[in-house]
Structure formats: C-alpha cells, structure tokens
C-alpha positions in Angstrom: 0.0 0.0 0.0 0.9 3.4 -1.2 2.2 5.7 2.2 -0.3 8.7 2.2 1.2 11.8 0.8 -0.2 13.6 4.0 2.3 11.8 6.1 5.4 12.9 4.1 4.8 16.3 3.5 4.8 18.3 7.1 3.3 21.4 5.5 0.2 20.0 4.5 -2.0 21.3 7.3 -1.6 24.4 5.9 -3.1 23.5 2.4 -5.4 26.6 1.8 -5.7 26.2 -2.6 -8.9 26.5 -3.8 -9.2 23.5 -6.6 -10.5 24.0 -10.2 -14.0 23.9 -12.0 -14.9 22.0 -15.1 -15.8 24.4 -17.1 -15.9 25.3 -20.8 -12.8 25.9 -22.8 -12.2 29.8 -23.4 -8.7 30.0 -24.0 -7.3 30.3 -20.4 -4.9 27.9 -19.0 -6.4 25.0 -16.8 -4.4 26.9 -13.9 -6.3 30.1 -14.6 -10.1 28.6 -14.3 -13.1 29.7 -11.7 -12.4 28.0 -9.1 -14.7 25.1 -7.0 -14.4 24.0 -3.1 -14.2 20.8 -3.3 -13.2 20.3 0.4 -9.7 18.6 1.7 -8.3 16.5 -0.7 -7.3 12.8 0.0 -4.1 11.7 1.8 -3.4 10.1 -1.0 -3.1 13.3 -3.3 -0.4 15.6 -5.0 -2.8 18.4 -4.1 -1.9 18.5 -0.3 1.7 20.0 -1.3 1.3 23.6 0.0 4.6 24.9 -2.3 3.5 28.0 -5.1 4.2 27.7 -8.8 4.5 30.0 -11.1 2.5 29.5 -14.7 4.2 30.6 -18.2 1.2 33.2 -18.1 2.6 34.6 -14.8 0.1 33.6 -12.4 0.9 31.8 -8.8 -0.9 28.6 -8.2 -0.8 25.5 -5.8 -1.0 22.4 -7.6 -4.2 21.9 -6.2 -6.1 24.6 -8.3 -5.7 22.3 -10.7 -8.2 19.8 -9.1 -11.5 18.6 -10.6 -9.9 17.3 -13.4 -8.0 14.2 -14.3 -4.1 16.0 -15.1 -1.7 14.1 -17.4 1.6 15.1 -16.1 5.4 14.8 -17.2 8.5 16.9 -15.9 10.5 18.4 -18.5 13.0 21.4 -19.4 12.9 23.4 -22.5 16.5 23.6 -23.4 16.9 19.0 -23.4 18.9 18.2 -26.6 17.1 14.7 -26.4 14.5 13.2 -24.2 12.1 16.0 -23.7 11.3 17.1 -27.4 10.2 13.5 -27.1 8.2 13.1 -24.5 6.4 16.1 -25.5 5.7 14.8 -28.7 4.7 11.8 -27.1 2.5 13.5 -25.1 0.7 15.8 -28.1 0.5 12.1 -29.6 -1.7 11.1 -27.5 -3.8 14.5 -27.0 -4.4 13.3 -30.9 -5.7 9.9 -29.6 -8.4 11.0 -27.3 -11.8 11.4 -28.4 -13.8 15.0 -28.5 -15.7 13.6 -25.1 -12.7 13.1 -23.4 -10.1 15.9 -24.1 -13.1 18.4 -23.0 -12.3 16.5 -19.1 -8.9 16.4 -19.0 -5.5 18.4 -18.9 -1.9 18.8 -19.2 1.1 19.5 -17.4 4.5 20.4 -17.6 6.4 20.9 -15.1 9.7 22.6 -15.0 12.9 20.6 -13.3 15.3 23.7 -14.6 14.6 26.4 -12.1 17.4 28.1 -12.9 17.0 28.7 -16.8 12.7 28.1 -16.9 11.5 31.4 -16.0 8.1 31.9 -17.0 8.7 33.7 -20.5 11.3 30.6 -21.4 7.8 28.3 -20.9 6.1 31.0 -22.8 8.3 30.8 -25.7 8.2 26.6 -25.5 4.3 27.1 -25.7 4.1 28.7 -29.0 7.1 26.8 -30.7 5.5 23.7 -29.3 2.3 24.5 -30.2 0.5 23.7 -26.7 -3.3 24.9 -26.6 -3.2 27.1 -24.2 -7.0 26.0 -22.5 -6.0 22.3 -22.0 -2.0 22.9 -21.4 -0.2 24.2 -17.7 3.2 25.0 -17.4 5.0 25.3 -14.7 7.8 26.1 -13.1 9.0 26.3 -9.0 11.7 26.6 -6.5 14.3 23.7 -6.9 13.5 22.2 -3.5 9.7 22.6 -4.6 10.7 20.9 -7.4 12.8 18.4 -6.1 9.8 17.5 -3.6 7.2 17.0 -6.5 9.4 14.9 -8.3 9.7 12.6 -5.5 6.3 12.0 -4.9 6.1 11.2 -8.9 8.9 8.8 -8.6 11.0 10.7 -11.2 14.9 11.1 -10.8 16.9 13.9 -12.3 20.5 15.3 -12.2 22.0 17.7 -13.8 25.1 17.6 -15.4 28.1 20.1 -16.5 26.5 21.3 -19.5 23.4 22.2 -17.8 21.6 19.2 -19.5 19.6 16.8 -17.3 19.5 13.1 -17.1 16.0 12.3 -16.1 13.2 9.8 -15.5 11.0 9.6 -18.5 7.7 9.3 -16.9 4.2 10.4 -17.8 1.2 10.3 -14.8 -2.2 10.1 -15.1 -3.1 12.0 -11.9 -7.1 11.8 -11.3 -9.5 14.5 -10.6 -8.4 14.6 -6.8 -5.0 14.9 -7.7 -4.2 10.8 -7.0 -1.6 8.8 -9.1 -3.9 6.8 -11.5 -1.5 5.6 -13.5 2.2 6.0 -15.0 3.9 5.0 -18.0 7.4 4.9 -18.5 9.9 5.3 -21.6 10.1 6.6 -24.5 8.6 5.5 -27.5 6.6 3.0 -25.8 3.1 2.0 -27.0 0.3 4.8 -25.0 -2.7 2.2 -25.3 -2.9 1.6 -21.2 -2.4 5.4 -20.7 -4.9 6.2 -23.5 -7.3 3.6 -21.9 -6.7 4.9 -17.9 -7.5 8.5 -19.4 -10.6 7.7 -20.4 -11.6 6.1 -17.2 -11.0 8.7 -15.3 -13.0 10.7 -17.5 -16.0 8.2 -18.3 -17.9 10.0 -15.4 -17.6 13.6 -16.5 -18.1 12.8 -20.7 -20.9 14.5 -22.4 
C-alpha cells in the first residue's frame, strides 16, 4: 500500500488552494479557471503539497487549483537536446488519440525541473514553438527544493550535469481529478494504449 502523501509532507495542514472547476474551454490555461471547493483532498493526493508555482502566463498557483480534473503530467525542461522534445511529442500524440468527449475533461502538465533557466517567459516561448493549446495545457515552473519535492512523490529522478543538461526519469502520470496517481507510463517510444485507456476512465464519469 501506497504511504499517504499527508504523512510525508509536514506542510500539509496548511493547504489553503482552492481547486478548479470544469468548465468550458475559453482559451485560459487550466491553472487560470473559476475555481470550486471541493473540500480537503485525500491523503493520498499531490494536491496537499502547499509549495507556489508560477505559470508561463505569470500567475501563482498551488497544484491543487488544478483539481477537478484528471491531469496528465510529465517533468521536463525546455532547453533538453534529447529526451524532452520526445516526451512532449509523445504527449501531443496522445492528445491526438483521445476522443472529443474526453479531451473536454482532462488536462496537461508540464512541469519545469530547470529552475534556474525556466523562467516563466522561457515556458512561454516553449508554448508557441511547441504548439500547446493554451486551455488544456499548464506550465509550470518552482523553486528547486519545490521541485525536487514534486518529483519525488512522482517517482522521477533527475541530475543535472556540466552542461546544464539533465539526465532524467522519463515518466508520464495520469493524476485523477483529486490529484491521486492513477496511473504511470514509463519510456520513451513506448506503446500509449494503457495510458490512453486509464485517461478515459478517469474521465467516463464527467463525458458528455
């Protein structure tokens, strides 16, 4: 059995972030939505982590304003020579995959492991070369211990190296609407049908 986030994390009493509401696209990051209490979340969710992030539109967020909806999640950096243009692109592949009823319930992030170089216009400038919609895309960036922490929790490793380059986990998570781990896949350039088919559980409730 998984350990509850709440025990590992000693700020989580002061969780205070209002989570998100499903609502209909209008060109706003997820991070930027009307917000919905949706009380405490579980001991067993991302969501509890009580660090501040910082969008590539410059607004401040918890993780948790993010909840209400499922969240497909992968860290990343935008100046990786190799792995990361790939697991993007594995990750727009399988934006492509979903159908219309589920890509209107679920979400994407990217979260920042360079806090150094990643300032919020660098994420800005990755949006538009990568072409990320901006109403179903977050990215993100934080504080290296911040970062350091979320990684952790994901199970992703990273180090960086002389170059500034870093050697990383490869690791895409389905969180669910409560901020849970769902499901993770691992690798690159590995077949997306169990991701595919755990995104659109999560979302089977809230398709219309």
């Amino acid at each position: 059995m998984r350990t509850p986030i709440s025990i590992l994390l000693l700020s989580a009493a002061a969780f205070a972030t209002e989570p998100v509401k499903p609502v209909a696209k209008d060109n706003k990051p997820p991070c930027c939505r009307v917000a919905l209490d949706l009380g405490k979340p579980t001991d067993q969710s991302l969501y509890l982590l009580d660090s501040i992030w910082t969008s590539d539109v410059g607004r401040q967020i918890k993780l948790g304003a993010l909840r209400g909806r499922p969240q497909i999640v992968a860290l990343f950096f935008t100046h990786c020579e190799y792995a990361c243009p790939i697991l993007v692109g594995e990750l727009k592949a399988i934006e492509t995959k979903l159908p219309a009823g589920v890509l209107r319930n679920v979400d994407f992030l990217l979260v920042s492991i360079d806090s150094k170089r990643d300032t919020p216009a660098e994420l800005a400038v990755f949006r538009e070369k990568r072409e990320l919609l901006r109403d179903r895309w977050t990215l993100l960036r934080g504080g290296a211990d911040d970062v350091r922490e979320l990684a952790a929790l994901l199970g992703v490793n990273y180090a960086e190296d002389s170059r500034g380059q870093f050697a990383h986990t490869n690791l895409i998570t389905l969180l669910n609407a409560d901020g849970e781990i769902a499901f993770q896949h691992a690798g690159l350039k590995q077949d997306p049908a169990l991701l595919v088919a755990a995104i659109e559980k999560a979302t089977s409730g809230a398709q219309r």
